[in-house]
C-alpha positions in Angstrom: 49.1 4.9 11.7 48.6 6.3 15.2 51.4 7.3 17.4 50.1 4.4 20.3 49.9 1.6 17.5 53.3 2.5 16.2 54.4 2.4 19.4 53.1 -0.6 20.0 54.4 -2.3 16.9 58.0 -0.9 17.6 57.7 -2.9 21.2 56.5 -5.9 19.6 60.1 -5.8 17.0 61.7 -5.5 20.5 60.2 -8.2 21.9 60.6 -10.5 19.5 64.9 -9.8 19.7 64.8 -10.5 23.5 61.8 -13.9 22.9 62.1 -17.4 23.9 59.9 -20.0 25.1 57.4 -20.1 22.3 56.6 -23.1 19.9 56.5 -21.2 16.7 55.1 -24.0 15.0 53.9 -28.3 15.2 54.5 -30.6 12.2 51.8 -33.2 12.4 52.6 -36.0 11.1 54.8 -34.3 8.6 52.6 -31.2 8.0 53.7 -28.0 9.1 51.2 -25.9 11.4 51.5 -21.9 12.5 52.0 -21.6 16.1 50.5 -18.4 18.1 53.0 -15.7 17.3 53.8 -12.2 18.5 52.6 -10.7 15.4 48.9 -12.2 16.3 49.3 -11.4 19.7 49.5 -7.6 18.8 47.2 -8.0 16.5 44.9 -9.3 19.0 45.4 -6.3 21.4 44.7 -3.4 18.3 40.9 -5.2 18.3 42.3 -7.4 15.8 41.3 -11.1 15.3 42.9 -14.2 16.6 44.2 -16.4 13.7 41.6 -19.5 13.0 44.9 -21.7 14.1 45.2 -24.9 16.5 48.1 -23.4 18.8 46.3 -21.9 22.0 46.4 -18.0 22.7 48.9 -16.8 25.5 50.3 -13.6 27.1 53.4 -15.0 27.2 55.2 -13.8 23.6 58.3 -11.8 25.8 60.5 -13.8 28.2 57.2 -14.5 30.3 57.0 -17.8 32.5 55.3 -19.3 34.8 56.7 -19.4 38.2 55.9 -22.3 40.9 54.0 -19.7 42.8 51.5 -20.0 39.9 51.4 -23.8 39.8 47.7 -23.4 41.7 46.2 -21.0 38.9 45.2 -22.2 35.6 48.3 -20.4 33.8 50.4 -23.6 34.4 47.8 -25.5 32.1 48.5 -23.5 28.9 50.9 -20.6 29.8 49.6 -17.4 30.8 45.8 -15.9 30.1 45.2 -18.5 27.7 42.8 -19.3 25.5 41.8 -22.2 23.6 42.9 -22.3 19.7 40.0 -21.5 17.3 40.1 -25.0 15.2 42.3 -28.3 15.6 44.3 -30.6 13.6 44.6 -34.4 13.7 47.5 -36.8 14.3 47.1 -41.0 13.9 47.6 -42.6 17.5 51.2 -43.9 16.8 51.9 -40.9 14.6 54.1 -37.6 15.8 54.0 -34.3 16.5 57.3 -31.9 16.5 57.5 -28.8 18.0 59.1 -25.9 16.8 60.5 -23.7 19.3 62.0 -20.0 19.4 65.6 -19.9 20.1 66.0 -21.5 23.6 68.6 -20.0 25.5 71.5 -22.4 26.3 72.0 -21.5 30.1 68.4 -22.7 30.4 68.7 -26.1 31.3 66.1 -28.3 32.5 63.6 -31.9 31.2 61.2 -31.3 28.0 57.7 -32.9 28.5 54.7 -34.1 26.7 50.9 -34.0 28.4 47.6 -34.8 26.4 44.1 -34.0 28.4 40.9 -35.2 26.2 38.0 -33.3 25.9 34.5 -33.7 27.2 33.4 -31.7 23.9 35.5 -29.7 21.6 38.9 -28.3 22.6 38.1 -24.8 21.2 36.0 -24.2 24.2 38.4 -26.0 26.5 38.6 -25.0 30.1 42.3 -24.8 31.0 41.5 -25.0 34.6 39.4 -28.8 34.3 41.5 -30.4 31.9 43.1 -33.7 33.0 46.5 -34.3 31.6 48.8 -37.1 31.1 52.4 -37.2 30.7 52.8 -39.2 27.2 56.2 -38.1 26.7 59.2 -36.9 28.9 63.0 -36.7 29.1 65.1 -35.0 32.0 68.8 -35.4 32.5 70.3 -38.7 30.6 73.9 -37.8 30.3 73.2 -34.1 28.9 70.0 -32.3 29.5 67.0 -32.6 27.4 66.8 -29.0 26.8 70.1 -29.3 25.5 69.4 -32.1 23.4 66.5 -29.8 21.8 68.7 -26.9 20.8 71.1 -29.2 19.1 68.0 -30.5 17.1 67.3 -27.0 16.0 64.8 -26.6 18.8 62.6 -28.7 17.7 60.8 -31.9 19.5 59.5 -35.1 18.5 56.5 -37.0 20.6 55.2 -40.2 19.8 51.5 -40.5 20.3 50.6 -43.7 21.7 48.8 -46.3 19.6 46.8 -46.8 22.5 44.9 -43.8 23.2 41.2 -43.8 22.9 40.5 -41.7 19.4 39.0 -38.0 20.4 39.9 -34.4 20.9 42.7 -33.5 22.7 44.6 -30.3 24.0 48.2 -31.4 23.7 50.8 -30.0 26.2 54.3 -29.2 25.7 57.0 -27.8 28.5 60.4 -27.0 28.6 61.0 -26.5 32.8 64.0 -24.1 33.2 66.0 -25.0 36.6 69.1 -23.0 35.3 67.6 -20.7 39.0 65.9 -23.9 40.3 67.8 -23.8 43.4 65.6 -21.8 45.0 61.9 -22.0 45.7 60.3 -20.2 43.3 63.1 -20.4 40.9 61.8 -23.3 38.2 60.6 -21.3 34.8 57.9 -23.5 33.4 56.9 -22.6 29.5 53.8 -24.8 28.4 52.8 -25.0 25.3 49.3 -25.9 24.0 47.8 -27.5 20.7 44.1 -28.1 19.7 45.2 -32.0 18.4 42.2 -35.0 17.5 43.6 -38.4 17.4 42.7 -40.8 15.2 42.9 -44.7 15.2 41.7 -47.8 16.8 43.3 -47.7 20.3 40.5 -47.6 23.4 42.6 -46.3 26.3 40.8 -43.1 28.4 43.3 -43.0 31.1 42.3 -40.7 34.1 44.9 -37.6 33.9 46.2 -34.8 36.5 43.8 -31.4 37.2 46.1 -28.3 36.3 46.6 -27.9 39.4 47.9 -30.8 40.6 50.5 -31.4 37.8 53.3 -29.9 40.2 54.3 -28.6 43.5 56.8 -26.1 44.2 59.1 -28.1 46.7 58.9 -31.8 45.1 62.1 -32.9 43.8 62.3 -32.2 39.8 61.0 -28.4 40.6 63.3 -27.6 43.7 66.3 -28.8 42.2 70.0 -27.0 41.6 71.1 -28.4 38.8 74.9 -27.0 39.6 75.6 -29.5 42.2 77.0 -32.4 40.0 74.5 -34.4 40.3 74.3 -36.6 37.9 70.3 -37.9 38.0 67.0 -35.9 37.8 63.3 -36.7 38.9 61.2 -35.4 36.1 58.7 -33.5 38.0 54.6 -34.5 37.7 52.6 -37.8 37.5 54.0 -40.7 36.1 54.8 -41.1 32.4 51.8 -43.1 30.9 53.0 -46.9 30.5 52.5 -47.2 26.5 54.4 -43.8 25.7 57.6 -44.4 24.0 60.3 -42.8 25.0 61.2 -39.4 21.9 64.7 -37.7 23.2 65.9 -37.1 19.7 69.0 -38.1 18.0 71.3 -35.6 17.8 73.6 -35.8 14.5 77.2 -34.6 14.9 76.5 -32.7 11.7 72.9 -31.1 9.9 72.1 -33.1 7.5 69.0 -33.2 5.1 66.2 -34.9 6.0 67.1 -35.0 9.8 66.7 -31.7 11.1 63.7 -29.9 10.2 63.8 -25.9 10.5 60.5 -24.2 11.6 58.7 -22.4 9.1 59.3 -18.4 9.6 56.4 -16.9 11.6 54.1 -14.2 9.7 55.4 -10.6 9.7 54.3 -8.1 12.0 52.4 -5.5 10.3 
């Protein structure tokens, strides 16, 4: 092994220490899918090959985010540099899909959200920049934070896929927004996510999403928001939640028990 990739490998160990803000994994309707991970992300930068997986590519595997002062770039669709997954999975309108996140650092507070943007062909040649997304899912500040309420669920998040959604391929979209330095502009940490996903079923709803880069601004209300003034309500930034989406802040046991809190699958070991 070269000096430069055993160099490289011994940052990537490092990194993944220090990581959050990455969905390891999605269980579709039950079954378990690979998310990208920092091992395939390395691999990908030695002139290796991207896994055949749904999960997007991103340069985001450290403690990478995108700021508001990105929110006009296509990094905001999908996280940053990204590229579409190389195959997709499928999920029945009215079905779920959970996502498996790293560790998610407590002090980063802030609403978890859910976008879907349908594609004119297949996903796996997506452009992040023209996708149109709507909001299917979304939970902000109901008593305790919804980032909070996804760490006591082993960082993991459920979204219900509308029954009404017009069967087709989708890119699916999945945020945490850290506001823990929201105060001040520029502050907001967004951390999208993005799946490859086809739904299935009999629904006929095509409703007309966001552009990328109109999902958010960097002054309106959920995004310019200090979250250590008291308040006690919170405008989840964006367009509106679509009107059949069902609301999917999980329920928190008081204690683990089987059946209720799923643990992601471990990612692949770096080589």
């Amino acid at each position: 092994m070269s000096f430069k990739v055993a160099a490289t490998l011994a940052g990537a160990f490092a990194s993944v220490a220090l990581a959050h803000g990455t969905v390891t994994g999605i269980k579709v309707d039950g079954t378990y899918q690979a998310g990208y991970d920092l091992s395939s992300y390395y691999k990908a930068q030695q002139g290796g090959e991207i896994p055949t997986i749904a999960a997007w590519s991103a340069e985001n595997l450290d403690n990478g985010f995108v700021p508001p002062s990105d929110y006009g770039t296509s990094d905001i669709a999908c996280h940053k540099k990204a590229a579409p997954g190389k195959t997709s999975v499928s999920v029945k309108a009215g079905g779920t899909v959970e996502f498996q996140w790293s560790d998610w650092p407590e002090s980063h507070i802030g609403p978890v959200l859910t976008y879907v943007a349908k594609c004119s062909g297949k996903c796996t040649s997506a452009d992040p920049a023209t996708l149109k997304w709507v909001k299917i899912d979304a939970a902000g500040l109901d008593g305790t934070w919804a980032a909070a309420d996804l760490i006591k669920n082993n960082n993991t998040w459920t979204t219900t896929v509308p029954e009404t959604l017009a069967a087709g391929s989708y890119v699916f979209r999945h945020e945490i927004i850290a506001l823990h330095g929201a105060g001040s502009k520029d502050g907001a940490q967004n951390y999208p996510q993005c799946f490859n996903i086809d739904i299935t079923g009999s629904g006929t709803d095509n409703p007309e999403g966001t552009l990328t880069t109109e999902l958010y601004t960097d002054s309106e209300p959920g995004i310019l928001f200090d979250p250590y003034k008291g308040s006690t309500t919170y405008e989840i930034p964006g367009p509106a939640l679509y009107g059949s989406a069902s609301g999917t802040k999980p329920v928190v046991p008081d204690t683990p028990s089987n059946g209720t809190i799923s643990t992601p699958a471990p990612s692949a070991p770096t080589p």
